[in-house]
Every structure is written in structure tokens, then in C-alpha cells.
C-alpha positions as CSV (number, residue, x, y, z in Angstrom):
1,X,62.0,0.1,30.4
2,X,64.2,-2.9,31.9
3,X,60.5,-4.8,32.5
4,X,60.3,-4.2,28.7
5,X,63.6,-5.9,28.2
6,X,62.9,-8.7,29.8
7,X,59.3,-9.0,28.7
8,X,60.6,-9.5,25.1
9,X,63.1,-11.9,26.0
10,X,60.5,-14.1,27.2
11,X,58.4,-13.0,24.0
12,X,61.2,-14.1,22.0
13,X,61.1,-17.6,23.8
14,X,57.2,-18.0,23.5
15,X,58.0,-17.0,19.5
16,X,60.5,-19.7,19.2
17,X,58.6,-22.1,20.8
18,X,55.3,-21.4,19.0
19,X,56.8,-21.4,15.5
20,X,58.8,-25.1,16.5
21,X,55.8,-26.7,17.5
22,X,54.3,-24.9,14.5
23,X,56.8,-26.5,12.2
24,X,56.8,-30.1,14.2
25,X,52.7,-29.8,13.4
26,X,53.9,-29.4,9.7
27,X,56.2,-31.9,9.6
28,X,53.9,-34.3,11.3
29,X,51.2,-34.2,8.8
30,X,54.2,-34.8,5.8
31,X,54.9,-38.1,7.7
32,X,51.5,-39.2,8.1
33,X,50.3,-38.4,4.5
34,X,52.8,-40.0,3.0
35,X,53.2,-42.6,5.5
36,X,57.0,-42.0,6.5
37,X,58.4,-40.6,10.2
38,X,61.2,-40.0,8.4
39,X,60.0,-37.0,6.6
40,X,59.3,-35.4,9.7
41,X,62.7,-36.1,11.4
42,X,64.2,-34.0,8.5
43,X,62.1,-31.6,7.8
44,X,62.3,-30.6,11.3
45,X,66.3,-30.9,11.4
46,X,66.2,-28.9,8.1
47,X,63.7,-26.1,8.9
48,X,66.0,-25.4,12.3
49,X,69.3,-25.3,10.1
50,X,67.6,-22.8,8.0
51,X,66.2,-20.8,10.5
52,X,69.6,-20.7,12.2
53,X,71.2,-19.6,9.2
54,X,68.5,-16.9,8.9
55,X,69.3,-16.0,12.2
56,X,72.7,-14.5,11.9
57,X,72.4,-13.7,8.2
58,X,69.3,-11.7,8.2
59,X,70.9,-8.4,9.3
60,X,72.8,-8.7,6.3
61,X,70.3,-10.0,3.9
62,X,67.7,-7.2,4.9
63,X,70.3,-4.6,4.0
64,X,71.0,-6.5,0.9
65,X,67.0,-6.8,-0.1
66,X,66.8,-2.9,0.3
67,X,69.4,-1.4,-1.7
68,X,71.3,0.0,1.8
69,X,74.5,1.5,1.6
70,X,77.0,1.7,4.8
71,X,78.2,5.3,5.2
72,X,81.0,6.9,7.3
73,X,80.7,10.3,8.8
74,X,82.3,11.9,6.2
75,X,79.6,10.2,3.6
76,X,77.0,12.2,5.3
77,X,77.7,14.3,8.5
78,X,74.6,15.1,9.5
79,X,72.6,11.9,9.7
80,X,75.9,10.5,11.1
81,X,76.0,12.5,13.9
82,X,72.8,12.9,15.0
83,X,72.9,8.6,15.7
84,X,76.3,9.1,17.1
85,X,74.6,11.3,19.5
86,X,71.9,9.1,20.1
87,X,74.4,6.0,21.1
88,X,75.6,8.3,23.8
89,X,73.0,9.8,24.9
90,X,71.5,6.0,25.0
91,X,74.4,4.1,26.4
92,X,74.1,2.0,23.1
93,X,77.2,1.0,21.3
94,X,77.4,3.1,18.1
95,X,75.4,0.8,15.3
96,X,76.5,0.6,11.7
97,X,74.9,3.4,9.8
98,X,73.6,3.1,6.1
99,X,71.4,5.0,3.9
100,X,68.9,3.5,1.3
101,X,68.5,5.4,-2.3
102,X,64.6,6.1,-1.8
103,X,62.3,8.6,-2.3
104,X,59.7,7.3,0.1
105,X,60.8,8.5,3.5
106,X,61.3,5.7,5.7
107,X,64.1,4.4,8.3
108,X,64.5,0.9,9.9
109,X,66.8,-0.9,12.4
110,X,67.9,-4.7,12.5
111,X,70.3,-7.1,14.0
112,X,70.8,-9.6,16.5
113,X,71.4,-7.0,19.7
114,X,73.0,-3.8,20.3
115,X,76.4,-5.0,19.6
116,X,75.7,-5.9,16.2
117,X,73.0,-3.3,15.3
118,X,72.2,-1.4,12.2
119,X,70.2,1.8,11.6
120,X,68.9,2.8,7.9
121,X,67.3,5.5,6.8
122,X,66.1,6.6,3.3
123,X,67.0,9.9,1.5
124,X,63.6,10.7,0.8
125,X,63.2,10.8,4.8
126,X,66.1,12.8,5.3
127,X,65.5,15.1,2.9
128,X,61.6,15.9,4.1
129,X,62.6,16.3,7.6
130,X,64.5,18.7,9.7
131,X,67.2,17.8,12.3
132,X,64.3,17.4,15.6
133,X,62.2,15.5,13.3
134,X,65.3,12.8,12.4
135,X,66.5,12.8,15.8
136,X,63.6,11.9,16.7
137,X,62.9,8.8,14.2
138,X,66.4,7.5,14.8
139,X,65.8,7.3,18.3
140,X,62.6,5.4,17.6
141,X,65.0,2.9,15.6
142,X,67.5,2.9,18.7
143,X,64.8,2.5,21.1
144,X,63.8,-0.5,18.9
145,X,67.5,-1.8,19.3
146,X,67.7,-1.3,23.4
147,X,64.4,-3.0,23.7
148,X,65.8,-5.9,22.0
149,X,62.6,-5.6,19.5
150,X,65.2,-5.6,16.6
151,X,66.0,-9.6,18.2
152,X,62.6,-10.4,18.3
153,X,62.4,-9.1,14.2
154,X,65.7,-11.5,13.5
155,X,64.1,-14.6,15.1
156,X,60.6,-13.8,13.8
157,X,62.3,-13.2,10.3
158,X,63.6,-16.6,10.6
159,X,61.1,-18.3,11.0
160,X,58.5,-17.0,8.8
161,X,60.9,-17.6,6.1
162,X,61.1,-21.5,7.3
163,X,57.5,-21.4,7.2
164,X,57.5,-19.9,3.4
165,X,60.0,-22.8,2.6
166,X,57.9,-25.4,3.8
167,X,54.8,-24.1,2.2
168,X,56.8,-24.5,-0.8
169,X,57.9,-27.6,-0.7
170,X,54.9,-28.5,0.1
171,X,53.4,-27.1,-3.2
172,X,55.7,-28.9,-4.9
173,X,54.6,-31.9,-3.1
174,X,51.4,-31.6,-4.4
175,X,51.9,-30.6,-7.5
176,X,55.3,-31.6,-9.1
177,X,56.9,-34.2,-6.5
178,X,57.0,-37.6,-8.4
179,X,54.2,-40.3,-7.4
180,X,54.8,-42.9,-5.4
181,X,55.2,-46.3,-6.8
182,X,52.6,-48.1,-4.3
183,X,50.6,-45.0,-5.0
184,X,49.5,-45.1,-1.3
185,X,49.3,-41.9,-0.5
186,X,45.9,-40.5,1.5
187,X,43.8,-38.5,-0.4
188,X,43.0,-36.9,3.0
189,X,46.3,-36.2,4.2
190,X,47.1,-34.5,0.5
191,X,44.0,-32.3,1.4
192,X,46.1,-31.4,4.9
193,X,49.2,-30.4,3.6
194,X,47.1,-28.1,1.0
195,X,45.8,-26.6,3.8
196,X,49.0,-26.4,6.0
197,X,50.2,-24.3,2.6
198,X,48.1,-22.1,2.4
199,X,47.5,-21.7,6.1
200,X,50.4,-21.9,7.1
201,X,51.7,-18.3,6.4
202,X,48.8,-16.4,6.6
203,X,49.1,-17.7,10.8
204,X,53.1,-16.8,10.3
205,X,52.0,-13.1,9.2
206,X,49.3,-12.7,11.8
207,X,51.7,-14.1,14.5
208,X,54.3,-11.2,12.9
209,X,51.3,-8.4,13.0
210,X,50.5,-8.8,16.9
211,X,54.1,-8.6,17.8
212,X,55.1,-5.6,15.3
213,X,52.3,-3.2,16.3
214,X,52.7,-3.3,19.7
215,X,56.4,-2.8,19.4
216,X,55.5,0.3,17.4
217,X,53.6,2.2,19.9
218,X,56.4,1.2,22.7
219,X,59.2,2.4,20.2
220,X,57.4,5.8,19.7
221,X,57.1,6.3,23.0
222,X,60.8,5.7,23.9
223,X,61.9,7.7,21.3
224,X,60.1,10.5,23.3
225,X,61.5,9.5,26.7
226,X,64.9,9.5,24.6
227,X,64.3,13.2,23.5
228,X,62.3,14.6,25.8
229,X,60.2,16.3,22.8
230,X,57.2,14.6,22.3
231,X,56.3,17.6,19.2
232,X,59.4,15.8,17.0
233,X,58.0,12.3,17.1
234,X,54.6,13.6,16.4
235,X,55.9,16.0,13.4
236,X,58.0,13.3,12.3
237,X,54.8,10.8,11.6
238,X,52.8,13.5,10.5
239,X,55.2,13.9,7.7
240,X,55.5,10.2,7.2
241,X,51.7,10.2,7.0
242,X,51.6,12.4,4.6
243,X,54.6,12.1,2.3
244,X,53.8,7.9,2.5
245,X,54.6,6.2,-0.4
246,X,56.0,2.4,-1.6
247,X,59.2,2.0,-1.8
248,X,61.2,1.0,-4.9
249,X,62.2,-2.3,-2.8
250,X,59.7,-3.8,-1.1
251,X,59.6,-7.1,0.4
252,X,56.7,-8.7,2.8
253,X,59.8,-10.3,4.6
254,X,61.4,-7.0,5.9
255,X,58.2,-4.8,6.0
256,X,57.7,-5.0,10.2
257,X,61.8,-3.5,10.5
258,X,60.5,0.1,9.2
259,X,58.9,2.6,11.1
260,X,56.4,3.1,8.4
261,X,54.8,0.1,6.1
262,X,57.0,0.4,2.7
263,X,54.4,-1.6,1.2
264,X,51.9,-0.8,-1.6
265,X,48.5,0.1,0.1
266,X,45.6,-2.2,-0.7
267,X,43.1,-3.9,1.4
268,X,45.1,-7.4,2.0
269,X,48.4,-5.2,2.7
270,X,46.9,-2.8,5.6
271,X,44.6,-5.9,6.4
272,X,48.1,-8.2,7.8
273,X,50.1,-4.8,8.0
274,X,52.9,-5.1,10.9
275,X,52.1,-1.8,11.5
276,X,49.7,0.6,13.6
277,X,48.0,3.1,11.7
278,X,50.2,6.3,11.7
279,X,47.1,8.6,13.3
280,X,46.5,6.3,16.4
281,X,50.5,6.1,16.7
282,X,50.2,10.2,16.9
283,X,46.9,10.0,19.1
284,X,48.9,8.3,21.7
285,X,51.5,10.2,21.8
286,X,49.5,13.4,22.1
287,X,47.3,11.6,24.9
288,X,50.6,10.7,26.7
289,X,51.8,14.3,26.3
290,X,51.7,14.9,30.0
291,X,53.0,11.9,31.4
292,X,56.2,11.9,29.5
């Protein structure tokens, strides 16, 4: 588990530095279509600020983009407790707890490390499941937040939203930015930043996809090691499985956070979905029976 830890620490480091040179690549072809370093200088500047900003916001702003409500124990004893049991049982300081107003059963976790974590889960998946079966999803979420995956989601969150506002701009570049009055710019280098557009996030999302589905099949397996009941993880996505549904509030942005996509199905959606499918998450985990 502690080779984990440290292997997505250095993930989180080959993320950052992917996505930067990602961004200086951007940044480089503004400067050489439109024939100005200095386009590149702040674009870069800007794009960190942002992604900084994102950084230690985006615990708050996925909450806010769901609907998620912060509960005490006395809002709802039972979900409250069983994560208070799962902080001790997992060392883990004892994260802020919401619930989201859902029908779709799902559950996510998010901030920047275990000392300023957050668990959610919705009442549609509290309400399907018994007490094993939510034990056993929250400590999939917790095992998410002592693996220091839920880091990894923050930074990665970031940065794919820098990436959507560049693209943007970019568009608007194209499209609706004012001409220049030499009217210099290359035809060719308007071609690259088209491309860089509309490149630009479907290499985010792919980039987002590998790192998600591997931390899925890790998380499920934790979650076990946390129990010690393989049969309530595996219940758990069977019901998940087969009680899936959208949720009310779905976002692209927060979609790798849940244990279960919260997104519409459709070809393009399960095509760059952050997630494993649900019946090779259970065939692991019935495969691994023995050694856990």
C-alpha cells in the first residue's frame, strides 16, 4: 500500500509535468501564429494561476457542481457513523461528510489529502443498500483518500479545466478575436491552433481515462483489505450495475471522483469513460477472492 502512495506521488509529478509542457506546446503555437512571444509568456503565467486556483478550490467547487449537502451525525446517524468508523479503523482523520439529493446511487471523494478530505454519497445509494454494502463503498472512497488518488483527481481537475480554457480562447481566437491590422497572421498557424482546440481536450480526457481506471480497480481492492469482506464490495457494484442511472447533475469535469460514471450512457461517454466497466471491477475482485 505505502509503494502505492508513493507511486502516485510520482504520478502526480509526471501529471503536472505532462500537462505544463502540454500547455507551454499551446502557448507556443499562439506566439508563432500570431507572431508574438509575448502571448506565450502569458498564457503560460495565466493557465498556472488558474490551475492553482483550481487547485485549492476544486474540493469546494465539485461539491458545489453536485448539489452536496454537509451533514452532522445527527443529520443522518447511520451514514455518519459507518465513515466515522472507517477513519478509525483506517488511521484517516475523520473527512467532512455530505449527502447529495439523487436518486442514482453513487458516492465520491475529493480533496487535496486526508486532512482536508470529503466523502459524498447520494440518497439513492443509501437507500438501495444495506449497512455491509455502504461500508463497503465508503471505504472504497477512503481508500481513494489514503492512496492519495483523491490528489491526483484535484491536480488532474486543474488542469483539464486550464486546458478547456485555452481551447476557448482559442475558439474565440479564431472566430471572434478582432483582426490584426497588418493582417499578418499565418494561415497555417490558424489551422494549428484549430487543431490544438479541438485536440487539445480530447488528449486531456484520455490522459484523465488511463489514470481513473486504474485507480478504480486499486480502490476496490483496498476497500476489501479495509473490510475484510470481499462479498460487500462485490454486492455493492452489483447493485450499482444494476440500479445505474445519470444523475440529475452531471458534469464531465467531476465524472472520474465517483465510484460509478454519473454520466448519460452513449457511445462517446463509455468510449472516454474514467471508469472500468462495473463487471471486470467484480471479475477481479472475485478472481482475487483468495488472496485477500
Amino acid at each position: 500500500m505505502y509503494k502505492q502512495i508513493a507511486e502516485n506521488k510520482r504520478r502526480t509529478a509526471y501529471i503536472i509535468i505532462g500537462f505544463v509542457l502540454m500547455i507551454g506546446g499551446i502557448a507556443a503555437v499562439f506566439a508563432w501564429a500570431y507572431n508574438d512571444p509575448w502571448i506565450a509568456v502569458w498564457t503560460i503565467i495565466v493557465a498556472m494561476i488558474y490551475a492553482a486556483i483550481q487547485y485549492y478550490a476544486a474540493g469546494s467547487l465539485a461539491m458545489m457542481m453536485t448539489g452536496a449537502k454537509e451533514i452532522e451525525k445527527k443529520d443522518n446517524p447511520r451514514f455518519y457513523n459507518i465513515v466515522e468508523n472507517l477513519s478509525i479503523t483506517t488511521g484517516l482523520p475523520m473527512p467532512k461528510v455530505y449527502i447529495i439529493d439523487d436518486k442514482a446511487p453513487n458516492a465520491f471523494a475529493t480533496g487535496r489529502d486526508p486532512k482536508h478530505a470529503s466523502v459524498a454519497a447520494t440518497t439513492g445509494l443509501l437507500d438501495i443498500m444495506n449497512d455491509k454494502e455502504v461500508t463497503a463503498v465508503m471505504a472504497h472512497e477512503m481508500s481513494h483518500v489514503k492512496n492519495y488518488d483523491i490528489r491526483v483527481s484535484m491536480i488532474v481537475f486543474g488542469l483539464v479545466c486550464v486546458i478547456g480554457l485555452i481551447s476557448d480562447l482559442a475558439f474565440r481566437f479564431m472566430f471572434y478575436g478582432s483582426r490584426r491590422r497588418d493582417n499578418e497572421g499565418s494561415p497555417v498557424g490558424y489551422i494549428l491552433i484549430l487543431v490544438v482546440a479541438i485536440l487539445s481536450p480530447i488528449v486531456a480526457a484520455l490522459a484523465q481515462m488511463a489514470v481513473s481506471r486504474q485507480r478504480e480497480y486499486l480502490a476496490d481492492a483496498s476497500a476489501v483489505n479495509i473490510t475484510r469482506y470481499p462479498e460487500g464490495m462485490i454486492d455493492a457494484l452489483k447493485k450499482l450495475q444494476s440500479h445505474s442511472t445519470p444523475m440529475k447533475s452531471q458534469n464531465v469535469a467531476t465524472e472520474a471522483m465517483y465510484i460509478n460514471n454519473p454520466l448519460r450512457k452513449g457511445f462517446f461517454n463509455n468510449l472516454l469513460s474514467s471508469h472500468p466497466p462495473i463487471e471486470k471491477r467484480i471479475e477481479r475482485l472475485e478472481h482475487g477472492k483468495k488472496t485477500f
